[in-house]
N, CA, C and O atoms as CSV, one atom per row, in Angstrom:
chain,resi,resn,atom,element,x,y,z
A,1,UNK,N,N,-1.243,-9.232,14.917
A,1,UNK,CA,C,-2.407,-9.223,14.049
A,1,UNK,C,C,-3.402,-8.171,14.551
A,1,UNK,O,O,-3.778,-8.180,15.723
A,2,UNK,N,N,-3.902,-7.106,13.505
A,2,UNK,CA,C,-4.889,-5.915,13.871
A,2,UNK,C,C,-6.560,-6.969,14.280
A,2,UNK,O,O,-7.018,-7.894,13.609
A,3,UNK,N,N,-6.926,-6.578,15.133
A,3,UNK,CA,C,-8.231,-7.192,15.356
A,3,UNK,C,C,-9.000,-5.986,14.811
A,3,UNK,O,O,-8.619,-4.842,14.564
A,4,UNK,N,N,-10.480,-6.718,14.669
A,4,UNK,CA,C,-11.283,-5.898,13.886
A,4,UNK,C,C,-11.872,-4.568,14.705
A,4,UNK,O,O,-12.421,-3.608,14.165
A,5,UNK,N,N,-11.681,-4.699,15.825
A,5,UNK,CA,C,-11.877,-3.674,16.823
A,5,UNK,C,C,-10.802,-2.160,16.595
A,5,UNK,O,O,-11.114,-0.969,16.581
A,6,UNK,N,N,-9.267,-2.946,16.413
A,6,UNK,CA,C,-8.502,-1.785,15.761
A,6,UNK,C,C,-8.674,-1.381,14.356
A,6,UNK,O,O,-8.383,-0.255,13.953
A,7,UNK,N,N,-9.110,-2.238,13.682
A,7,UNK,CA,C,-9.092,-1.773,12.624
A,7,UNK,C,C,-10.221,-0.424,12.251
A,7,UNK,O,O,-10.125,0.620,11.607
A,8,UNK,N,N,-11.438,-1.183,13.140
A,8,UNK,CA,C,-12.661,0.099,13.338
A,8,UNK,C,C,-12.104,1.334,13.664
A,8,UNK,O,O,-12.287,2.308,12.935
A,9,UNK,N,N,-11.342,1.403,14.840
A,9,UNK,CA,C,-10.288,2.389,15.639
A,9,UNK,C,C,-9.609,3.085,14.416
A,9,UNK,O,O,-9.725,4.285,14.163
A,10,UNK,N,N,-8.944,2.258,13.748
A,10,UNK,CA,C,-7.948,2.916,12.955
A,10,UNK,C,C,-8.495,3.885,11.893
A,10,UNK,O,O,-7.921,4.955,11.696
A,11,UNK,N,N,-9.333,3.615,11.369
A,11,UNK,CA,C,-10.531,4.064,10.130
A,11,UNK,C,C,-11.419,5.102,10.873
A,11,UNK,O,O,-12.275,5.625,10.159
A,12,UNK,N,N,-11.372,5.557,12.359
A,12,UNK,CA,C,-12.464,6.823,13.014
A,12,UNK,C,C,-11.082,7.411,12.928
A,12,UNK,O,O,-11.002,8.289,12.068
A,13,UNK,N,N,-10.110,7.193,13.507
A,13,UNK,CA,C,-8.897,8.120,13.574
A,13,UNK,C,C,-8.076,9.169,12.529
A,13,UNK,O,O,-7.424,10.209,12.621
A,14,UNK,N,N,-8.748,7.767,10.954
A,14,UNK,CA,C,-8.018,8.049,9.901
A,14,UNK,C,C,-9.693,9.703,9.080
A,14,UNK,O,O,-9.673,10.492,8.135
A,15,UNK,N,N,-10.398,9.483,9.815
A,15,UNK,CA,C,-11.832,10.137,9.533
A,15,UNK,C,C,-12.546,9.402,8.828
A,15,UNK,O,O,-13.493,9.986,8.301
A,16,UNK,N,N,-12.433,8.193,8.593
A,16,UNK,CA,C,-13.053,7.325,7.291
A,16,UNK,C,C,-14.498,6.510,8.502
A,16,UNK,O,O,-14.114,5.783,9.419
A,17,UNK,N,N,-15.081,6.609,8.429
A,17,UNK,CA,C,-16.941,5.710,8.645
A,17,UNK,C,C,-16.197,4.270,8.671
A,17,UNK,O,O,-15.490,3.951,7.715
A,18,UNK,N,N,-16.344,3.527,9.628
A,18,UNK,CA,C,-15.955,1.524,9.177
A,18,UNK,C,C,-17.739,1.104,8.801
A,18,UNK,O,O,-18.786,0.881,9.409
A,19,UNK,N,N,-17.217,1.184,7.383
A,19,UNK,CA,C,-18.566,0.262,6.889
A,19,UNK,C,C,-18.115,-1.029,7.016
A,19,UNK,O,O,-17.102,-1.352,7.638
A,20,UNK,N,N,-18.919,-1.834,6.382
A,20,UNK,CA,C,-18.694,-3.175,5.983
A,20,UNK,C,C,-17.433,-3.462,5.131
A,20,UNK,O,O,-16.608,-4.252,5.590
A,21,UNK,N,N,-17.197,-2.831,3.815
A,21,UNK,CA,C,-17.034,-3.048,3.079
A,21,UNK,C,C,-15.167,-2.701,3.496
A,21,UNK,O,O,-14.363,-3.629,3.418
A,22,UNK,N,N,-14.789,-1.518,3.847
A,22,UNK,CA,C,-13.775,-1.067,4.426
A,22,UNK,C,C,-13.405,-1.943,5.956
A,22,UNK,O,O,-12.246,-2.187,6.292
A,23,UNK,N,N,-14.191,-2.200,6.483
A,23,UNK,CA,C,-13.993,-2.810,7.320
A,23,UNK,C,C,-12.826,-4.776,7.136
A,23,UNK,O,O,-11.929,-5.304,7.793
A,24,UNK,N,N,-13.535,-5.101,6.011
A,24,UNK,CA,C,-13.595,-6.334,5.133
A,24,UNK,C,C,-12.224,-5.762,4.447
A,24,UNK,O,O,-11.268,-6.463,4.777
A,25,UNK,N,N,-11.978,-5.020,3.855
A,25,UNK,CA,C,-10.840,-4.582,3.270
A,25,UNK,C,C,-9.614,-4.517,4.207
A,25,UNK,O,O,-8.504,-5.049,4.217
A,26,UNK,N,N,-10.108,-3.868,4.787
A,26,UNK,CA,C,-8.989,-3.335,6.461
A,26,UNK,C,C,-8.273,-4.344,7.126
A,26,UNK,O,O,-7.068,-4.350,7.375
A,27,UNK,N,N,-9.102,-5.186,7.388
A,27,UNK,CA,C,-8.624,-6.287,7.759
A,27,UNK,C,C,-7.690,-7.252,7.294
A,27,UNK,O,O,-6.762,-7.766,7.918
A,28,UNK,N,N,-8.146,-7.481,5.806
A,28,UNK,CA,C,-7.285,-8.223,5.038
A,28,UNK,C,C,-6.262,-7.435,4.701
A,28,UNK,O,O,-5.330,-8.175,4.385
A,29,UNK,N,N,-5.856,-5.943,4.573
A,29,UNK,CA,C,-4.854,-5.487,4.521
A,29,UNK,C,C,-3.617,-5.086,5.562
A,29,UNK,O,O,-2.389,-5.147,5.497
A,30,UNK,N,N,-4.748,-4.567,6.722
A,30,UNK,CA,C,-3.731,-5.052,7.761
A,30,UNK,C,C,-3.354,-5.638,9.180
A,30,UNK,O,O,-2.479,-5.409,10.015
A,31,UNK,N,N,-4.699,-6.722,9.031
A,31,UNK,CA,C,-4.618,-7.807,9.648
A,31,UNK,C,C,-3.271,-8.838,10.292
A,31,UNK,O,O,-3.272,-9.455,11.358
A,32,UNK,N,N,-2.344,-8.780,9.411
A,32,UNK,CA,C,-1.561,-9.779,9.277
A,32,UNK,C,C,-0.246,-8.725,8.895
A,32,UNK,O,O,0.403,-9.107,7.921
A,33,UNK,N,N,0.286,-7.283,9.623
A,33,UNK,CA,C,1.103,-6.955,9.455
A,33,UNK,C,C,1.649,-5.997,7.949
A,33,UNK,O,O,0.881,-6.045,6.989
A,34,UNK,N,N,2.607,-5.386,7.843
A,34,UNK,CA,C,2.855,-4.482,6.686
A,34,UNK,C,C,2.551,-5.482,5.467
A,34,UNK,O,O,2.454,-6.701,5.606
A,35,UNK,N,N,2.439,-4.909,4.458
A,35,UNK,CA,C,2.194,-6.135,3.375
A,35,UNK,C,C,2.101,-5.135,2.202
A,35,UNK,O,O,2.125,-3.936,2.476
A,36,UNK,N,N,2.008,-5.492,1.046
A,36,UNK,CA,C,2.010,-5.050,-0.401
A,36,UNK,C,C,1.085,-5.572,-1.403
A,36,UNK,O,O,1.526,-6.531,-2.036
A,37,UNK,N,N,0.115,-5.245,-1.649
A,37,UNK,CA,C,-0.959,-5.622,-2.295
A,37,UNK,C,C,-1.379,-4.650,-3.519
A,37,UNK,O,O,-1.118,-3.449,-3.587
A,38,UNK,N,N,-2.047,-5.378,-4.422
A,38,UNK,CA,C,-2.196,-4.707,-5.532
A,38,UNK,C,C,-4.004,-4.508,-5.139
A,38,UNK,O,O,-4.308,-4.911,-4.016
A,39,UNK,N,N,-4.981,-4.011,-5.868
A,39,UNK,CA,C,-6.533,-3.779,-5.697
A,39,UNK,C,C,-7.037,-5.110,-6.137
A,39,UNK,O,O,-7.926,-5.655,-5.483
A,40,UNK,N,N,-6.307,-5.924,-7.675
A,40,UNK,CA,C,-6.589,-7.116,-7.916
A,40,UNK,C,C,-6.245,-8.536,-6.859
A,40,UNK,O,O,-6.752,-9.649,-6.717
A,41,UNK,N,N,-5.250,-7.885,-6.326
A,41,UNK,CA,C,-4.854,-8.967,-5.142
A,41,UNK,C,C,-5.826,-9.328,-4.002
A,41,UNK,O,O,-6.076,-10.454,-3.574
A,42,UNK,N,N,-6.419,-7.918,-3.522
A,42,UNK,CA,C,-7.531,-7.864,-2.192
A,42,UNK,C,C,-8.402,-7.856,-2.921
A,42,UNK,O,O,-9.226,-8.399,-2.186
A,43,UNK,N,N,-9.243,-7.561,-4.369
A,43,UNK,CA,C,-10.298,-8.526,-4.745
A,43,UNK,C,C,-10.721,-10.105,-4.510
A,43,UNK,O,O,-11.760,-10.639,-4.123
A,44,UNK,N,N,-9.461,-10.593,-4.915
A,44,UNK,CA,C,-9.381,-11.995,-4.616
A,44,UNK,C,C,-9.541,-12.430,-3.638
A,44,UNK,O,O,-10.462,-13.236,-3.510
A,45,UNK,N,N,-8.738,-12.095,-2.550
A,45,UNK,CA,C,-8.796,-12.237,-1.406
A,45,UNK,C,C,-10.453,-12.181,-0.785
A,45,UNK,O,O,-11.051,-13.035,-0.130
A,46,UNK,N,N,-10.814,-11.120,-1.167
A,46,UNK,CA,C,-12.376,-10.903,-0.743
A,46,UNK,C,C,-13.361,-12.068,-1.060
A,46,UNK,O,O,-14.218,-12.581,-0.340
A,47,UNK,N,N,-13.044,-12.301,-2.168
A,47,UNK,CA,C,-14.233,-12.863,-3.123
A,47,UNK,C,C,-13.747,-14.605,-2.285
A,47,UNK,O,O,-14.531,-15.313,-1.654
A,48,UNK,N,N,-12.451,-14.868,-2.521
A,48,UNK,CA,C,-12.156,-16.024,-1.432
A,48,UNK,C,C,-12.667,-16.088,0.020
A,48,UNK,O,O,-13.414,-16.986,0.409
A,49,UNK,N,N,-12.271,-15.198,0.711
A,49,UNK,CA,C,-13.153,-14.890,1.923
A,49,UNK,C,C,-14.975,-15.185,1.333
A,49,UNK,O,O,-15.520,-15.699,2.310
A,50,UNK,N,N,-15.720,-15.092,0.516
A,50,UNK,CA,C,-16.978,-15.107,0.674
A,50,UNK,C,C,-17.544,-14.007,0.654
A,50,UNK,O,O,-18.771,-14.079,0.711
A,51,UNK,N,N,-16.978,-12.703,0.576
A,51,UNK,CA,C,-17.603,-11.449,-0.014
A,51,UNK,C,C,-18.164,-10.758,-0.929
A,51,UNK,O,O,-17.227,-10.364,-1.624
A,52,UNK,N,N,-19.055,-10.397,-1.327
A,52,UNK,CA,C,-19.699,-9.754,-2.902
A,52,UNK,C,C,-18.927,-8.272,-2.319
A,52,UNK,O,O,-19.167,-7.533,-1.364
A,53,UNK,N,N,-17.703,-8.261,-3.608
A,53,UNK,CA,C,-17.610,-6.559,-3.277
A,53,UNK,C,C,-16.846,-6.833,-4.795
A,53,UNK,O,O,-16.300,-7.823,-5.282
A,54,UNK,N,N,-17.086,-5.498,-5.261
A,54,UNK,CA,C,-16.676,-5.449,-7.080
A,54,UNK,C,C,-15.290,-4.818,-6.837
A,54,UNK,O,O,-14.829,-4.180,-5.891
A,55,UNK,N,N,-14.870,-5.151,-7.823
A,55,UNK,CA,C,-13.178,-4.567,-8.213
A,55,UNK,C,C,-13.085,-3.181,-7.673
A,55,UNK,O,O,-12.372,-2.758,-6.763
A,56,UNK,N,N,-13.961,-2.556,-8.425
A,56,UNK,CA,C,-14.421,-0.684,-8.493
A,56,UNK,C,C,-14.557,-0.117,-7.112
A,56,UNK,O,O,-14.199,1.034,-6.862
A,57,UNK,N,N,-15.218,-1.145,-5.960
A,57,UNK,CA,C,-15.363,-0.679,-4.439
A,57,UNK,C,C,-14.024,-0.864,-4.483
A,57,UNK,O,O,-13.339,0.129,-4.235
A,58,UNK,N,N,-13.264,-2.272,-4.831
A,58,UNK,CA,C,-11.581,-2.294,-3.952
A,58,UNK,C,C,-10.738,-1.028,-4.235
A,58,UNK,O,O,-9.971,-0.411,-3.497
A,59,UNK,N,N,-11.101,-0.825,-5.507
A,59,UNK,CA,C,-10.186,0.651,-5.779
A,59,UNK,C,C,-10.541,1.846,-5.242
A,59,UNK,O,O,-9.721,2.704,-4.914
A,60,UNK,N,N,-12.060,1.977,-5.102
A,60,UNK,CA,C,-12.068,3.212,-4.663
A,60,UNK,C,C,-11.836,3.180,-2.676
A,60,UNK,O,O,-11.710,4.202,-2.002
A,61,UNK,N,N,-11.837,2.004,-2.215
A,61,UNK,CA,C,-11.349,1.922,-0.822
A,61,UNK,C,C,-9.906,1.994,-0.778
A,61,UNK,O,O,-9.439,2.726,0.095
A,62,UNK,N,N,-9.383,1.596,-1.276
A,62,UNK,CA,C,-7.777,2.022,-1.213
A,62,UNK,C,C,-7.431,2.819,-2.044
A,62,UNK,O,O,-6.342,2.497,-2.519
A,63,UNK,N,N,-7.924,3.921,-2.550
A,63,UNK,CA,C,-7.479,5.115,-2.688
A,63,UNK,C,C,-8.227,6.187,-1.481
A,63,UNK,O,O,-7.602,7.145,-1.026
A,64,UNK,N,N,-9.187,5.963,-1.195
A,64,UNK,CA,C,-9.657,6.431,0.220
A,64,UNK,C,C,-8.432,6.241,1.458
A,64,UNK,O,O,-7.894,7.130,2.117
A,65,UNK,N,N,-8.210,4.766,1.510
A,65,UNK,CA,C,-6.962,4.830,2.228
A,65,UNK,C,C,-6.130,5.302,2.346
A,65,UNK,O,O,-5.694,5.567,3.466
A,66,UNK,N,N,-5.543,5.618,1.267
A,66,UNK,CA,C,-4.306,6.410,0.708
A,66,UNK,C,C,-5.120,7.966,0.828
A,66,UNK,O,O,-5.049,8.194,2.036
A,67,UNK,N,N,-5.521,8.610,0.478
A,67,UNK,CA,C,-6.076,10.129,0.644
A,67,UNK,C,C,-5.593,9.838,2.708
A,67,UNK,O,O,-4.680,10.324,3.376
A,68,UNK,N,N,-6.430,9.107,2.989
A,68,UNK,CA,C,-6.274,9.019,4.806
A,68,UNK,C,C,-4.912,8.944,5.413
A,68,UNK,O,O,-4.678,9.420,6.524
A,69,UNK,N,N,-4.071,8.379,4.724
A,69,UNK,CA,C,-3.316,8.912,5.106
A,69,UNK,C,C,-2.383,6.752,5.541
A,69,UNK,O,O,-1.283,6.528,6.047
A,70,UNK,N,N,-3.302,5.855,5.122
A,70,UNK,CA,C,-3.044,4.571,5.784
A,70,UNK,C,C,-2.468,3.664,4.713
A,70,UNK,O,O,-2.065,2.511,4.865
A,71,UNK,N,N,-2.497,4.337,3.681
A,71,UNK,CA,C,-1.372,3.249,2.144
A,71,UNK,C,C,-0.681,4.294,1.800
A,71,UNK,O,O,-0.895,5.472,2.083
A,72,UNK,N,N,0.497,3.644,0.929
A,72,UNK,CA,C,1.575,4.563,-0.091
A,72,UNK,C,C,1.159,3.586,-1.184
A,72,UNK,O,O,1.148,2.368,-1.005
A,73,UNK,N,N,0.761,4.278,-2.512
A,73,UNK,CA,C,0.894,3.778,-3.264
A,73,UNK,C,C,2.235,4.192,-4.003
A,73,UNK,O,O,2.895,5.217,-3.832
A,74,UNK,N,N,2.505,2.965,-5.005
A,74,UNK,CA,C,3.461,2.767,-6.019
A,74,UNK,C,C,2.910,2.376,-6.968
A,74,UNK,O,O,2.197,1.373,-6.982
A,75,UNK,N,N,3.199,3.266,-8.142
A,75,UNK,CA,C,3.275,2.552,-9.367
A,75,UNK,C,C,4.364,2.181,-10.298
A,75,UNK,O,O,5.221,2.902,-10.809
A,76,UNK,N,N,4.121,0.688,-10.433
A,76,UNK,CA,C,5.091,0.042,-11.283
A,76,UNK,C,C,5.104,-0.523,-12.508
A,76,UNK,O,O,4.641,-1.662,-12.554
A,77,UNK,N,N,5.608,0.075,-13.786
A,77,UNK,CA,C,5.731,-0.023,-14.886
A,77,UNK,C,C,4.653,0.809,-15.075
A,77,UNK,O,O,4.081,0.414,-16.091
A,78,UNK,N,N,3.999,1.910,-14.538
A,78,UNK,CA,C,3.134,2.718,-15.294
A,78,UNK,C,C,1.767,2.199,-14.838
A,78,UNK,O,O,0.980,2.653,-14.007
A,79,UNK,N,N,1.721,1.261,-15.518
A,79,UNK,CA,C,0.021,0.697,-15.025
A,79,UNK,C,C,-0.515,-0.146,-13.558
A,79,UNK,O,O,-1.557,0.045,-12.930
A,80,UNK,N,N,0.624,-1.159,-13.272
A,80,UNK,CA,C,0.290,-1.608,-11.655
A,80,UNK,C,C,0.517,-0.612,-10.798
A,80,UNK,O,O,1.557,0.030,-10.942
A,81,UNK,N,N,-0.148,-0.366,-10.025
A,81,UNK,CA,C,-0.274,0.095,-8.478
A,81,UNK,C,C,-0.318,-0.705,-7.303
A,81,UNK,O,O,-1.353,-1.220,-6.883
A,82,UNK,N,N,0.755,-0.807,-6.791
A,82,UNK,CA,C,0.741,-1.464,-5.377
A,82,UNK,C,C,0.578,-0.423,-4.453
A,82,UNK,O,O,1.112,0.683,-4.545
A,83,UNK,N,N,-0.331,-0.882,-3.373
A,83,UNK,CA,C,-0.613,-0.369,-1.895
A,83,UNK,C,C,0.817,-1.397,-0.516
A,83,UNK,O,O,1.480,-2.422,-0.354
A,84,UNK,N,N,0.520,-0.305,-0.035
A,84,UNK,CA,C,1.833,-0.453,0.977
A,84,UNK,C,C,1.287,0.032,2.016
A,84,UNK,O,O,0.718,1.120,1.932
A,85,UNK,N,N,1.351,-0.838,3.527
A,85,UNK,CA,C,0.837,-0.496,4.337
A,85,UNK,C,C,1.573,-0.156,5.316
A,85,UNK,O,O,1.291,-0.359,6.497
A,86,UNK,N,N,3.060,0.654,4.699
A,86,UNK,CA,C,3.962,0.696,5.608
A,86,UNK,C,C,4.190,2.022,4.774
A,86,UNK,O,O,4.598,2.106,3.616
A,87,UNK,N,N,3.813,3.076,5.675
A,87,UNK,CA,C,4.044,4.596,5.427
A,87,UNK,C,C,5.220,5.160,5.640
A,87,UNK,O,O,5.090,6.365,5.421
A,88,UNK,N,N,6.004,4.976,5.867
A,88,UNK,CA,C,7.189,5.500,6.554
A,88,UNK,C,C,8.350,5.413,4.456
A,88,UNK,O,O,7.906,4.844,3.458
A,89,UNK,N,N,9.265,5.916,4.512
A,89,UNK,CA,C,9.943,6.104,3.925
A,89,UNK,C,C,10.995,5.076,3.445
A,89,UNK,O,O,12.221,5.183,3.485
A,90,UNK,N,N,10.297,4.134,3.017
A,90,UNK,CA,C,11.563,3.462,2.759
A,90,UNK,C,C,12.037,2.855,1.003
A,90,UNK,O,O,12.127,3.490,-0.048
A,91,UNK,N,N,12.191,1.843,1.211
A,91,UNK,CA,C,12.329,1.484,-0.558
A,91,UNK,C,C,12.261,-0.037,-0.766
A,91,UNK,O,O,12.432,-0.804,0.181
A,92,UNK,N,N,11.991,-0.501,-2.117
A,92,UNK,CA,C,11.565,-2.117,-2.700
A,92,UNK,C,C,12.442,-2.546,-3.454
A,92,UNK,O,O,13.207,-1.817,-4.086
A,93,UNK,N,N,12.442,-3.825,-3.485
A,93,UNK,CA,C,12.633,-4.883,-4.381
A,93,UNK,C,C,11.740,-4.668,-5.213
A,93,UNK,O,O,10.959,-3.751,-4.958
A,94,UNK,N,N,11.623,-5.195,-6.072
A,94,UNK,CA,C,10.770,-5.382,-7.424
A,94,UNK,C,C,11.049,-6.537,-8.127
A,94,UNK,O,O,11.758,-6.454,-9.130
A,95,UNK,N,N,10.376,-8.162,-7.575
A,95,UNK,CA,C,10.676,-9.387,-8.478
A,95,UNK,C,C,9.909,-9.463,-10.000
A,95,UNK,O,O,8.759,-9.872,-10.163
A,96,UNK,N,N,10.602,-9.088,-10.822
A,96,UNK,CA,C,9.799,-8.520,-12.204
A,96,UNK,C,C,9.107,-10.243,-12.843
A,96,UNK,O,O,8.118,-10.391,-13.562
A,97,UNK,N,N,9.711,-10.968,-12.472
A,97,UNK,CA,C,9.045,-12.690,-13.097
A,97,UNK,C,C,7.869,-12.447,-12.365
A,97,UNK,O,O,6.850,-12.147,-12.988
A,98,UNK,N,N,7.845,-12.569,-10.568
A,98,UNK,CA,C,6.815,-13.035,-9.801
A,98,UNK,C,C,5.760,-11.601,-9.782
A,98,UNK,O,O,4.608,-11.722,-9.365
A,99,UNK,N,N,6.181,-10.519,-10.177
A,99,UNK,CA,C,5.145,-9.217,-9.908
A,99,UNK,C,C,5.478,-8.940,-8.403
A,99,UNK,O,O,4.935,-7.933,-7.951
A,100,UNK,N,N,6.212,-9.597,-7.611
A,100,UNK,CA,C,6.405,-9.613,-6.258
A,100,UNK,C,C,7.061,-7.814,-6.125
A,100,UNK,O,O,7.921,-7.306,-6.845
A,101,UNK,N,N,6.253,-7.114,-4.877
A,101,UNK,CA,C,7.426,-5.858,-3.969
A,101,UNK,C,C,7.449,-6.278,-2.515
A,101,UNK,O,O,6.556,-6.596,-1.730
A,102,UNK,N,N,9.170,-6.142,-2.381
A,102,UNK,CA,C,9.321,-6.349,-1.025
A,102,UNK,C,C,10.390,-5.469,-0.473
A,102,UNK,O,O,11.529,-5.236,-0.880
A,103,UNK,N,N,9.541,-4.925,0.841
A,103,UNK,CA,C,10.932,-4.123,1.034
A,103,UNK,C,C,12.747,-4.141,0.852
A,103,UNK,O,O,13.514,-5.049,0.530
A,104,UNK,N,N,12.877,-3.330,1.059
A,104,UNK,CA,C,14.843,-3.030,1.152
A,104,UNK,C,C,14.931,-2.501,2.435
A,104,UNK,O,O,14.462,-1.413,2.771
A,105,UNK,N,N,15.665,-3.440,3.302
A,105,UNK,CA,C,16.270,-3.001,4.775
A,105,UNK,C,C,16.526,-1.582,4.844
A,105,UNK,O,O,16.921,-1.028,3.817
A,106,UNK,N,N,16.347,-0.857,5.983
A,106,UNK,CA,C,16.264,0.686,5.746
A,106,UNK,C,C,17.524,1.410,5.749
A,106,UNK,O,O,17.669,2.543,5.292
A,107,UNK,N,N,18.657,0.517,6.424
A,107,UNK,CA,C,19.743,1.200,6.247
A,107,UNK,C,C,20.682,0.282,4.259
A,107,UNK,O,O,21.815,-0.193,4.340
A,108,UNK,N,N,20.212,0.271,3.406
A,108,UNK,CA,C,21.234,-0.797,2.444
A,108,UNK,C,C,21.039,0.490,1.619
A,108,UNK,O,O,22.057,0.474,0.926
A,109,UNK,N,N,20.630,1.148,1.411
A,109,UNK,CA,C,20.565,2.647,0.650
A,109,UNK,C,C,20.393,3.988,0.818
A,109,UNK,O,O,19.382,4.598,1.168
A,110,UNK,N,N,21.952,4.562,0.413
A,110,UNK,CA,C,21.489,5.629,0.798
A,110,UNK,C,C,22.172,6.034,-0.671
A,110,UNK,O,O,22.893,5.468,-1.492
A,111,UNK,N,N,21.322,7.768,-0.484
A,111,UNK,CA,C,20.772,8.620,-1.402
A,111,UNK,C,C,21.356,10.071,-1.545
A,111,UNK,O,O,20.646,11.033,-1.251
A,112,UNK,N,N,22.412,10.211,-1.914
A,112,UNK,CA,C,23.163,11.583,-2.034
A,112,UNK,C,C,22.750,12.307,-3.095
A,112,UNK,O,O,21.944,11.730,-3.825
A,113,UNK,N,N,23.258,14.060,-3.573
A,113,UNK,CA,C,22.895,14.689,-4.433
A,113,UNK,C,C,21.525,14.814,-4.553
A,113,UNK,O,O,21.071,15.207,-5.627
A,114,UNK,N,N,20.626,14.488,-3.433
A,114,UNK,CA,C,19.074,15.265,-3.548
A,114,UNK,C,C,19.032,16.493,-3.803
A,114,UNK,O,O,19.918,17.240,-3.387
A,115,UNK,N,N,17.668,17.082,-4.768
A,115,UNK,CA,C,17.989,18.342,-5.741
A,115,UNK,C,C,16.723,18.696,-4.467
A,115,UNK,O,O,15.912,17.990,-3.869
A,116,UNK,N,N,17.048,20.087,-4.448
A,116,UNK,CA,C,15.906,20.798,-3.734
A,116,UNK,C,C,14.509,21.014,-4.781
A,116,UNK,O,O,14.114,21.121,-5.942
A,117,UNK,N,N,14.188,20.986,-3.529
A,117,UNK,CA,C,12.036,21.054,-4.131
A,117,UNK,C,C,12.374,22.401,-4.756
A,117,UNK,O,O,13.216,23.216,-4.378
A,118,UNK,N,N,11.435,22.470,-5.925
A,118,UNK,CA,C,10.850,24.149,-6.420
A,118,UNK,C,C,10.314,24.687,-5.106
A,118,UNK,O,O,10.003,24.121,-4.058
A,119,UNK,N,N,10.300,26.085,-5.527
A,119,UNK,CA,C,9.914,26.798,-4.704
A,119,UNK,C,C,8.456,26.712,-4.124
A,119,UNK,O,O,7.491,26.837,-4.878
A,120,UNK,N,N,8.334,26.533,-3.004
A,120,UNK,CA,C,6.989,26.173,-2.539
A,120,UNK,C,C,6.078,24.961,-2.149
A,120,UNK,O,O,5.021,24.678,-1.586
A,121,UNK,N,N,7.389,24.304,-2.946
A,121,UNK,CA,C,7.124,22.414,-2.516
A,121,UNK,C,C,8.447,21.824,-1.535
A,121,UNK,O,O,9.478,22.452,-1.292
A,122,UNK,N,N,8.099,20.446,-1.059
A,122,UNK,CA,C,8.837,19.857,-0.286
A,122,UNK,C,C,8.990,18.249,-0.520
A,122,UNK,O,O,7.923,17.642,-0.423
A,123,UNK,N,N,9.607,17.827,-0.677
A,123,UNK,CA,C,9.866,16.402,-1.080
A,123,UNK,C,C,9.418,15.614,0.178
A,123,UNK,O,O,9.862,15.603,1.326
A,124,UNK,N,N,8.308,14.906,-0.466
A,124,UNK,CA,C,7.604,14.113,0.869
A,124,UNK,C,C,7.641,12.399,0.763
A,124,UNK,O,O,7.203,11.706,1.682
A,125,UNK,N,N,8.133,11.910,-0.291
A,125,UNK,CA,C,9.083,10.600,-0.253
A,125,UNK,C,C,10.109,10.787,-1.528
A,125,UNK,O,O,10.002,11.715,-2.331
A,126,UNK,N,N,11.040,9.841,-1.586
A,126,UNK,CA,C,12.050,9.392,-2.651
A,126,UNK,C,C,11.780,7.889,-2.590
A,126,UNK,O,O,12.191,7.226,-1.637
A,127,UNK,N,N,10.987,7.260,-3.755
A,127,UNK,CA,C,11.063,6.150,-4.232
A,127,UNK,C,C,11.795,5.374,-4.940
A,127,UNK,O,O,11.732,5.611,-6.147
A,128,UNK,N,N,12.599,4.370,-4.572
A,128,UNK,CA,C,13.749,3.614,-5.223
A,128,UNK,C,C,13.236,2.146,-5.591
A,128,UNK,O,O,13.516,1.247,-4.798
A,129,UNK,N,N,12.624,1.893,-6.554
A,129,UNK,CA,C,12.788,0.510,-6.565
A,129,UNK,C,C,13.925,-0.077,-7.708
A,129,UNK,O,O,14.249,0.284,-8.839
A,130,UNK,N,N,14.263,-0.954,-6.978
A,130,UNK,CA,C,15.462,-1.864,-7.256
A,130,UNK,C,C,14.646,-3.267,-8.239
A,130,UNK,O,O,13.948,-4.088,-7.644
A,131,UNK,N,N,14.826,-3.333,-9.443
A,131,UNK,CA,C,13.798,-4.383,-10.054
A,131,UNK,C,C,15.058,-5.981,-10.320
A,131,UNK,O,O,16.252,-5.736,-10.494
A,132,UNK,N,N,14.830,-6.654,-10.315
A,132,UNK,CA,C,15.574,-8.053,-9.669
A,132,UNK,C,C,14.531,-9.179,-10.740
A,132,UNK,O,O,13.330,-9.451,-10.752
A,133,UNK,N,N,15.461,-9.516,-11.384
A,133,UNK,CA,C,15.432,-10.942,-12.636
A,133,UNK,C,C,16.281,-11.626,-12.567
A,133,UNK,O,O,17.360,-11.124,-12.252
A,134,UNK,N,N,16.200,-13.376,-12.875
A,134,UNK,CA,C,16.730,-14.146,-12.575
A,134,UNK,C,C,18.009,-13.953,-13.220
A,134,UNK,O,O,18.112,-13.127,-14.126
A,135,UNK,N,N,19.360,-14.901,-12.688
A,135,UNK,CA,C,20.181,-14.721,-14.292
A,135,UNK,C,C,20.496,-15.371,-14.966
A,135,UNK,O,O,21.036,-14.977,-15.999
């Protein structure tokens, strides 16, 4: 579990100020290990915790995050965006009943016939989600 001391740490490192508000965010995101959260999810969370912080701060703190370099976002079906606090390269589940993402073990996929970047770019993830309904 990140104590709030790292989390301060983590947010001077990332160049981001630990206000309150990020601070309060930080925690609940990665307090308790990698995790997958939507902006409506850590609203809740907040407002449960006992916090006044509006939807509009949660979004614009985790896209701050993400610019820093400390979420991957995903978007799924176009309009949800999940935050991922696990940067590294890997790939999801997608429980389409529960809205649930959960990782895919890092070795259960692999990925042949990658097309090279245009000229001047570089492929900096390959996103796979795997979407999973009952049967």
């Amino acid at each position: 579990m990140m104590s709030t001391k790292n989390v301060a740490e983590m947010l001077r490192i990332a160049g981001l100020r630990p206000t309150r508000q990020r601070m309060l965010l930080g925690e609940l995101l990665f307090g308790q290990g990698h995790r997958h959260a939507t902006a409506e999810m850590l609203h809740h969370e907040a407002v449960d915790a006992g916090e006044r912080v509006s939807l509009a701060t949660v979004y614009n703190t985790l896209h701050q995050f993400k610019r820093a370099g400390l979420l991957r976002e995903l978007a799924i079906d176009g309009a949800k965006a999940y935050f991922d606090t696990n940067t590294s390269n890997h790939n999801h589940f997608f429980y389409e009943r529960e809205g649930k993402l959960v990782d895919i073990p890092e070795d259960s996929i692999r990925i042949d016939g990658v097309p090279e970047a245009p000229a001047g770019m570089v492929i900096s993830h390959i996103d796979v989600v795997v979407r999973l309904a009952p049967k």
